[in-house]
C-alpha positions in Angstrom: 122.1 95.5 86.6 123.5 98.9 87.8 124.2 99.5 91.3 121.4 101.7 92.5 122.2 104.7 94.6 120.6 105.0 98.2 120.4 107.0 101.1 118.4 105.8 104.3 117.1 108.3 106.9 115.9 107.1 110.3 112.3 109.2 110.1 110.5 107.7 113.3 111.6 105.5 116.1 108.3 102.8 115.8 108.2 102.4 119.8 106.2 105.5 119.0 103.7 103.6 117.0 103.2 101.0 118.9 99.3 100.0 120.3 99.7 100.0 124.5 97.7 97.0 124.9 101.0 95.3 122.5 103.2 93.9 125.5 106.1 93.0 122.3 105.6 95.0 119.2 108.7 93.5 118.3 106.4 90.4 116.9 103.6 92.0 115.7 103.2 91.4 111.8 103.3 94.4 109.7 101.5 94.9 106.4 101.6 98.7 104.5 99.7 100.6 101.6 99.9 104.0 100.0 97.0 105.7 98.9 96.2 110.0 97.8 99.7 111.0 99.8 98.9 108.6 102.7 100.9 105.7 104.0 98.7 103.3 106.3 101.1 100.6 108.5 98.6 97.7 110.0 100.4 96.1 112.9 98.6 92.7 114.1 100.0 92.1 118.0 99.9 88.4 119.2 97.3 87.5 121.8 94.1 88.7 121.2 94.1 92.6 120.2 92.7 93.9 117.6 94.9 95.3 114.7 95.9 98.7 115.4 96.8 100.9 112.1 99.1 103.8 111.7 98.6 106.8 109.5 100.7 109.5 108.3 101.3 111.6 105.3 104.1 110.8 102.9 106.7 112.9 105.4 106.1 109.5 107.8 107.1 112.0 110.7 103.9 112.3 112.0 101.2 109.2 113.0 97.8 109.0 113.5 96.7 105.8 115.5 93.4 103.9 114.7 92.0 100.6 116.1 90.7 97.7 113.6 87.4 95.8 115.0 89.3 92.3 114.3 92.5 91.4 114.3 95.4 89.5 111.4 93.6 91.4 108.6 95.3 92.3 105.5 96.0 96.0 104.1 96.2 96.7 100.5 94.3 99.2 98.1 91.4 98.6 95.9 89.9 101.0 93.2 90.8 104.1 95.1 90.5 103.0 98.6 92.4 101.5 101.5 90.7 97.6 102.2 91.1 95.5 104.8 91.1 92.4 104.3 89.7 88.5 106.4 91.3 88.5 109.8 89.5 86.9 113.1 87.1 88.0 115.2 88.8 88.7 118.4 86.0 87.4 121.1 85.7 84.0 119.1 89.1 83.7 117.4 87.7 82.6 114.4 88.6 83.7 110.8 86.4 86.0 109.1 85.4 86.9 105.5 85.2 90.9 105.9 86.3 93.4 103.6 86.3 96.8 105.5 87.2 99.8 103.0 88.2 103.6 104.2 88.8 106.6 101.7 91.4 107.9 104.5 92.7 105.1 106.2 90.7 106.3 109.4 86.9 105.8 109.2 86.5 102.2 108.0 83.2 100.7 107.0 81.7 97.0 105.3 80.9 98.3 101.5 82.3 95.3 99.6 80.2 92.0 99.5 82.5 89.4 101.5 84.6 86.8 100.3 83.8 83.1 99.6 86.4 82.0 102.1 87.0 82.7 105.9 90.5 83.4 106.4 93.1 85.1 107.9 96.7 86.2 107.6 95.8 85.9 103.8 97.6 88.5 101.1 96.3 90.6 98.6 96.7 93.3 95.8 95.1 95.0 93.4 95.4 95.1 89.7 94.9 97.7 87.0 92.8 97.5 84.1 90.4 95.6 84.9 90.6 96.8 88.5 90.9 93.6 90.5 91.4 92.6 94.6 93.1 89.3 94.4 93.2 88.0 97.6 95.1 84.7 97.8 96.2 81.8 100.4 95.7 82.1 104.6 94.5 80.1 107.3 91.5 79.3 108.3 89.8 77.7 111.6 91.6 75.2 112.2 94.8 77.4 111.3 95.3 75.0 108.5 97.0 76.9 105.7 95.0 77.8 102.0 95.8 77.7 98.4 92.7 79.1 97.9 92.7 82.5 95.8 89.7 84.7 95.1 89.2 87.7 93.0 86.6 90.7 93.1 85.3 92.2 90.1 82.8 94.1 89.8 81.3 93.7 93.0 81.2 89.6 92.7 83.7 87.2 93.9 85.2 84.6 91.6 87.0 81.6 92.8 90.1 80.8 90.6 93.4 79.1 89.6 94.4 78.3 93.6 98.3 78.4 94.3 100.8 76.0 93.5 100.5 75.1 96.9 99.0 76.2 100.5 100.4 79.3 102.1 100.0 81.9 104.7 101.4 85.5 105.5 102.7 86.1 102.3 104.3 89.0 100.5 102.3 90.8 97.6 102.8 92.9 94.7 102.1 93.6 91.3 104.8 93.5 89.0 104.2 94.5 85.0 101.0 91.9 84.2 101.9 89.6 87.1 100.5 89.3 90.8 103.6 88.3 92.6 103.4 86.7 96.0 106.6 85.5 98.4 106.6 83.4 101.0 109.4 84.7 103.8 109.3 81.2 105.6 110.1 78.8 102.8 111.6 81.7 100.5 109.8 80.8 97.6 107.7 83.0 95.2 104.9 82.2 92.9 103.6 84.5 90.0 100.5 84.6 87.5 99.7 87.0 84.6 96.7 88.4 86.1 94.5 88.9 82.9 94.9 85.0 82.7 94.1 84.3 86.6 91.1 86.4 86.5 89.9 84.5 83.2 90.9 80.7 84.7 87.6 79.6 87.0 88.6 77.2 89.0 90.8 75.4 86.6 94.6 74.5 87.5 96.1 75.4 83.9 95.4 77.8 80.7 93.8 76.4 77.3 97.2 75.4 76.2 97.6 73.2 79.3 100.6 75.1 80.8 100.7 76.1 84.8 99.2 79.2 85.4 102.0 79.8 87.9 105.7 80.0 87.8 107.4 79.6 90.7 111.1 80.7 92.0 113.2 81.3 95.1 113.9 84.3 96.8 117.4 84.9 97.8 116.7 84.1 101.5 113.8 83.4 104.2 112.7 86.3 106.3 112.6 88.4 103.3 110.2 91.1 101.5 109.7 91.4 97.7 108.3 94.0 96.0 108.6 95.4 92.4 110.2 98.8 91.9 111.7 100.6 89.2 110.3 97.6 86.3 112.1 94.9 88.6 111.6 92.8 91.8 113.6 94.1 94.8 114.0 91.9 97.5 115.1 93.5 101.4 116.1 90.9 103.6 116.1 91.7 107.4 119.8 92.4 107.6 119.4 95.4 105.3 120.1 93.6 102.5 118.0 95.0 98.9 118.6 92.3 95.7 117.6 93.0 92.3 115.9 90.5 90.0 117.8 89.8 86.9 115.6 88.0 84.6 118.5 87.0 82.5 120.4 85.1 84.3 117.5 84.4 87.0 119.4 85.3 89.6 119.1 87.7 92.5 122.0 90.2 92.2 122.7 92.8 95.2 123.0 96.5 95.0 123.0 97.7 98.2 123.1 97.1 101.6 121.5 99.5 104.3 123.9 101.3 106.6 121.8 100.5 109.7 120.6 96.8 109.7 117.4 96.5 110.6 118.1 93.0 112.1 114.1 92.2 112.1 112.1 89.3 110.7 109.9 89.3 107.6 106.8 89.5 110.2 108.2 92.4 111.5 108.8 94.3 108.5 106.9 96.4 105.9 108.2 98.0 102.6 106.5 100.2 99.9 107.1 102.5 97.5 105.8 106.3 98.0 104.4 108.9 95.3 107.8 110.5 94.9 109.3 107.1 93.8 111.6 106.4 97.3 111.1 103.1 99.3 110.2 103.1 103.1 110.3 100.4 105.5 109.2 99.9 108.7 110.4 97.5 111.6 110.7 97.6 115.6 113.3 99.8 115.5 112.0 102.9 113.2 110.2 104.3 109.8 113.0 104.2 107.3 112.7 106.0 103.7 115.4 104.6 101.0 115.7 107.6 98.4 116.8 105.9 95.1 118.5 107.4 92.4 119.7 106.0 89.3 119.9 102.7 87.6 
């Protein structure tokens, strides 16, 4: 794999996103999703706050702040909106099965049926063609972690294959015909071609009788994985961006961020914007990683 060529630009010191009522926004897990030129950062403070959410245009110089009625809900993008996804309630503490959706990432509303499962700090991402929410893993009341995963199509939830084993807070992406999810504590990663998850019930395996999911390591704990460019990149939170060779199955690095970000995985969130650059975000700023090359 060639080196790829990047350039990181400090956009927005984050202390200016934080929510008030966050007394250490240092801690508060970060999920992202890009949408129609807007970026949406949900930040999930410890205690009991609701979820605050950040929006901006694809600049990320300029925020828009917007309070979530629960809290440890999940952000991703389904069929042309922004969802958000389980969570608690934040009188009762208890996990919920919501699915609040929002064309703009600022007026949310219930217009999906909810999910089987309670849960929260779960993880989720859509698929193309058929247009899928996959939600997968979390906890629930008695903060007991899940390997339940779930998918919505058209307008019905389906239970299905459930993960190799029981996770929370992890990663997502979709990566050529797989969902990909990471785990940053225990640094391993699980994915399923997602024609075959959506088609496998509640079964464990395929027809054939093989696994539907493979599972690998990720270079490190603490670490984010995403798919850009036809490979998984993995950032880890000393700056740190790996590529996936599928070769040799190895991570291999190609660059290393001039300003380390120094931050956990539960304080970080990456994505890719419409222009093809990365940004992440962590307590210390918005970053955007303008990649050029192969």
């Amino acid at each position: 794999m060639n080196a790829l060529s990047l350039q990181v630009d400090l956009l927005h010191p984050l202390t200016k996103l934080q929510c008030e009522k966050c007394s250490n926004f240092t801690r508060g897990n970060k999920n992202c999703a890009v949408l129609n030129n807007k970026v949406v950062i949900l930040t999930s403070p410890l205690g009991f706050s609701k979820d605050t959410l950040h929006v901006s245009s694809t600049d990320l110089k300029s925020w828009t702040t917007f309070t979530l009625p629960y809290q440890n809900m999940t952000l991703a993008t389904y069929t042309s909106r922004f969802v958000a996804v389980g969570g608690r309630d934040v009188s009762t503490r208890q996990p919920i099965d919501t699915v609040l959706t929002s064309d703009t990432g600022l007026k949310w509303q219930i217009s999906l049926p909810p999910m089987k499962t309670k849960r929260f700090f779960t993880s989720c991402i859509s698929t193309r063609s058929p247009h899928v929410l996959v939600v997968a893993g979390g906890r629930d009341c008695s903060h007991n972690d899940l390997d339940v995963v779930e998918v919505l199509q058209e307008n019905k939830w389906h239970t299905v294959d459930p993960l190799p084993e029981p996770c929370y807070d992890m990663t997502a992406t979709l990566h050529q015909d797989e969902v990909v999810f990471a785990h940053w504590k225990s640094a391993t990663i699980v994915k399923c071609n997602y024609i075959s998850l959506i088609s496998s019930g509640t079964g464990s395996t395929t027809t054939s009788g093989t696994p539907l999911w493979v599972s690998f390591k990720a270079p490190d704990i603490f670490t984010f994985t995403i798919s850009y460019s036809s490979r998984l990149i993995n950032i880890d939170r000393l700056g740190c961006i790996r590529g996936y060779c599928t070769m040799s199955q190895s991570w291999i690095e190609v660059f290393r961020i001039p300003f380390s970000p120094q931050s956990p995985r539960c304080d970080l969130a990456i994505g890719v914007l419409p222009a093809g650059d990365l940004f992440f975000s962590n307590f210390t700023g918005v970053y955007k990683v303008k990649v050029s090359g192969e």
